[in-house]
C-alpha positions in Angstrom: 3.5 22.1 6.8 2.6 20.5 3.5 -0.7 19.9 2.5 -1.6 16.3 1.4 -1.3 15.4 -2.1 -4.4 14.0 -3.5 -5.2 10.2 -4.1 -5.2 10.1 -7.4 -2.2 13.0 -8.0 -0.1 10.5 -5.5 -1.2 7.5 -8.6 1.4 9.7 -10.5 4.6 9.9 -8.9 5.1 5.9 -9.4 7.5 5.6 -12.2 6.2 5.6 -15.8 7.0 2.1 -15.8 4.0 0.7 -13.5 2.0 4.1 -13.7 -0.5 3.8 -16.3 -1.1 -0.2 -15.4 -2.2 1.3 -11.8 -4.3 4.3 -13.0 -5.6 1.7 -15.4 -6.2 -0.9 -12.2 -7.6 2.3 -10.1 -10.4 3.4 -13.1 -11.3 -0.2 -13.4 -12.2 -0.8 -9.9 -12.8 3.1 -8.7 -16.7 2.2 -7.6 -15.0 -0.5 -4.9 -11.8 1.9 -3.7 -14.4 4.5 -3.1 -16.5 2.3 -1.1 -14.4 0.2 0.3 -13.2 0.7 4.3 -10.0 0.9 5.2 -10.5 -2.2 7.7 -13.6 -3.8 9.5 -12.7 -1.8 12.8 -9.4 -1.5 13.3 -8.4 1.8 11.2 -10.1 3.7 8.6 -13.8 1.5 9.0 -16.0 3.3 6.9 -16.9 3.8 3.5 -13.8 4.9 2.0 -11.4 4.4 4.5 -9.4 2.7 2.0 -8.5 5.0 0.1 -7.8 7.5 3.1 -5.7 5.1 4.6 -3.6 4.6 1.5 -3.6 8.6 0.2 -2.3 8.9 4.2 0.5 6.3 4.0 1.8 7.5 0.5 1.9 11.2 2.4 3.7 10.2 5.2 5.7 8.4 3.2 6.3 11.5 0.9 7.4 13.7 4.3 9.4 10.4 6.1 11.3 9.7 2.7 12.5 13.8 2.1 13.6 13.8 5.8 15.3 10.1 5.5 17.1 10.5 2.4 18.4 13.9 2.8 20.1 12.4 6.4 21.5 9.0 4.4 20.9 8.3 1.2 18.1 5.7 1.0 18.1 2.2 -1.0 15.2 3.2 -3.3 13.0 5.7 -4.5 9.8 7.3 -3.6 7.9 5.8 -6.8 9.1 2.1 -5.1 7.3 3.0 -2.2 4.3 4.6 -3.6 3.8 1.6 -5.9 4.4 -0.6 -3.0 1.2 1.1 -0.9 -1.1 1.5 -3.4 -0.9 -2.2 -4.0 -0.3 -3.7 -0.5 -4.1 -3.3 0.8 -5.0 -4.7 -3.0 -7.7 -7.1 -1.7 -9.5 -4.8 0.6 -12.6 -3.6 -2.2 -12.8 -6.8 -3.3 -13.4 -8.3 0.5 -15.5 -5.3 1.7 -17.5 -4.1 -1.8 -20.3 -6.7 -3.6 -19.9 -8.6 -4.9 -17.2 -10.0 -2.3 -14.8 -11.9 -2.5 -14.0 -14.9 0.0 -10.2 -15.0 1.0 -9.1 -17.5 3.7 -6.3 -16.9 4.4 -3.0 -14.6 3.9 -1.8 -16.7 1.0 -5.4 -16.4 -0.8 -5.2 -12.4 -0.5 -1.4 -12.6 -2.0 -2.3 -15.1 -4.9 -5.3 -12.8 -5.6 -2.8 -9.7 -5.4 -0.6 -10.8 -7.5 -3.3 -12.4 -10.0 -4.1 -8.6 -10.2 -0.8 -7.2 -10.4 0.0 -9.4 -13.5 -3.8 -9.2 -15.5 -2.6 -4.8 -15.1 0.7 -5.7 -16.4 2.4 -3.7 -13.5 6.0 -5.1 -13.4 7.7 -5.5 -10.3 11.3 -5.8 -9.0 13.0 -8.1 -6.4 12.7 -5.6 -3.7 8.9 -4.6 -4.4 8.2 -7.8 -4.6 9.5 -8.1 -0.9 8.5 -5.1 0.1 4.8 -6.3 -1.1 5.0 -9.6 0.8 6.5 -8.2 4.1 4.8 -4.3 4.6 2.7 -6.1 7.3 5.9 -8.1 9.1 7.7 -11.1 8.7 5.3 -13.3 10.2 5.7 -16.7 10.1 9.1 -16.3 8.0 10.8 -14.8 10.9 14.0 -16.1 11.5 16.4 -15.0 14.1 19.5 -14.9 12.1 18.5 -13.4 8.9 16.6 -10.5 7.4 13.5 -11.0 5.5 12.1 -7.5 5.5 14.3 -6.0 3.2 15.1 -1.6 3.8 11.7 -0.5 1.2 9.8 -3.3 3.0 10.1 -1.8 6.3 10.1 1.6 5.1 6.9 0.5 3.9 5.9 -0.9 6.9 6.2 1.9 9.0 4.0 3.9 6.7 1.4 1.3 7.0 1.7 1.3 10.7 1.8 5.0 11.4 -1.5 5.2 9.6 -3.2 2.1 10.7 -2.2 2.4 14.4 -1.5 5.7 15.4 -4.2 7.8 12.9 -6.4 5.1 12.4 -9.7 7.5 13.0 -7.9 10.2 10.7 -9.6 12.1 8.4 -12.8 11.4 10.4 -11.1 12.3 14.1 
């Protein structure tokens, strides 16, 4: 068994292209991602949970992607997935850490995420951008005869949801 690779170690395996913007975004707001929960109550509530919950998902995602991609070649890379979790939770130390910030609704969190993502200069393709939108489902763009969630999306997703729903207490369990 591998041992977890560290928060900020994990920062460094997303392609040079989009690195230094997000170690850059992480230094700028590092007082709010260390006190920030992962959630209210729901996985990873307390201080910090945030940054467990996305050092976990960027793990598992490490361990899933090896096993996946050595069976069938996968659609992406590991530094598209990586980017994609260390962004997709962008809003949670600005909701949870003073001062807060009020979002309303799911399209206030992803106009504030993307304010973000463009002030750092971090550059996105087509399929992060997807993968950004959909890591928590299709939602309300659900349609029965086409696919929304695109392959990094829900590879994304399940990374998301491993950690959120099945170790949600983890590392405090």
């Amino acid at each position: 068994m591998k041992e977890d690779i560290s928060f900020t170690k994990l920062i460094t395996l997303i392609d040079s292209t989009n690195r230094g913007s997000c170690l850059k975004l992480f230094e700028d707001n590092k007082v709010r991602f260390e006190k920030a929960p992962g959630s209210l109550l729901k996985h990873q509530a307390w201080k910090g949970g945030y940054i467990d919950h996305l050092t976990e998902t960027m793990n598992f995602a490490i361990s899933i992607y090896e096993i996946t991609n050595a069976k069938r070649k996968l659609p992406f890379f590991i530094s598209d997935v990586i980017l994609v979790l260390f962004l997709h939770d962008l809003e949670k130390p600005f909701k949870y850490v003073e001062p807060k910030f009020d979002f309303h609704s799911d399209e206030d969190k992803e106009i504030f995420i993307n304010k973000l993502i463009d002030e750092y200069g971090i550059i996105l393709n087509e399929d992060q951008r997807n993968a950004l939108k959909y890591i928590h489902g299709e939602g309300s763009d659900f349609l029965p005869d086409k696919r929304i969630q695109k392959p990094l999306a829900a590879f994304c997703h399940i990374c998301d949801v491993f950690s959120a729903r099945i170790w949600f207490d983890y590392p405090k369990c």
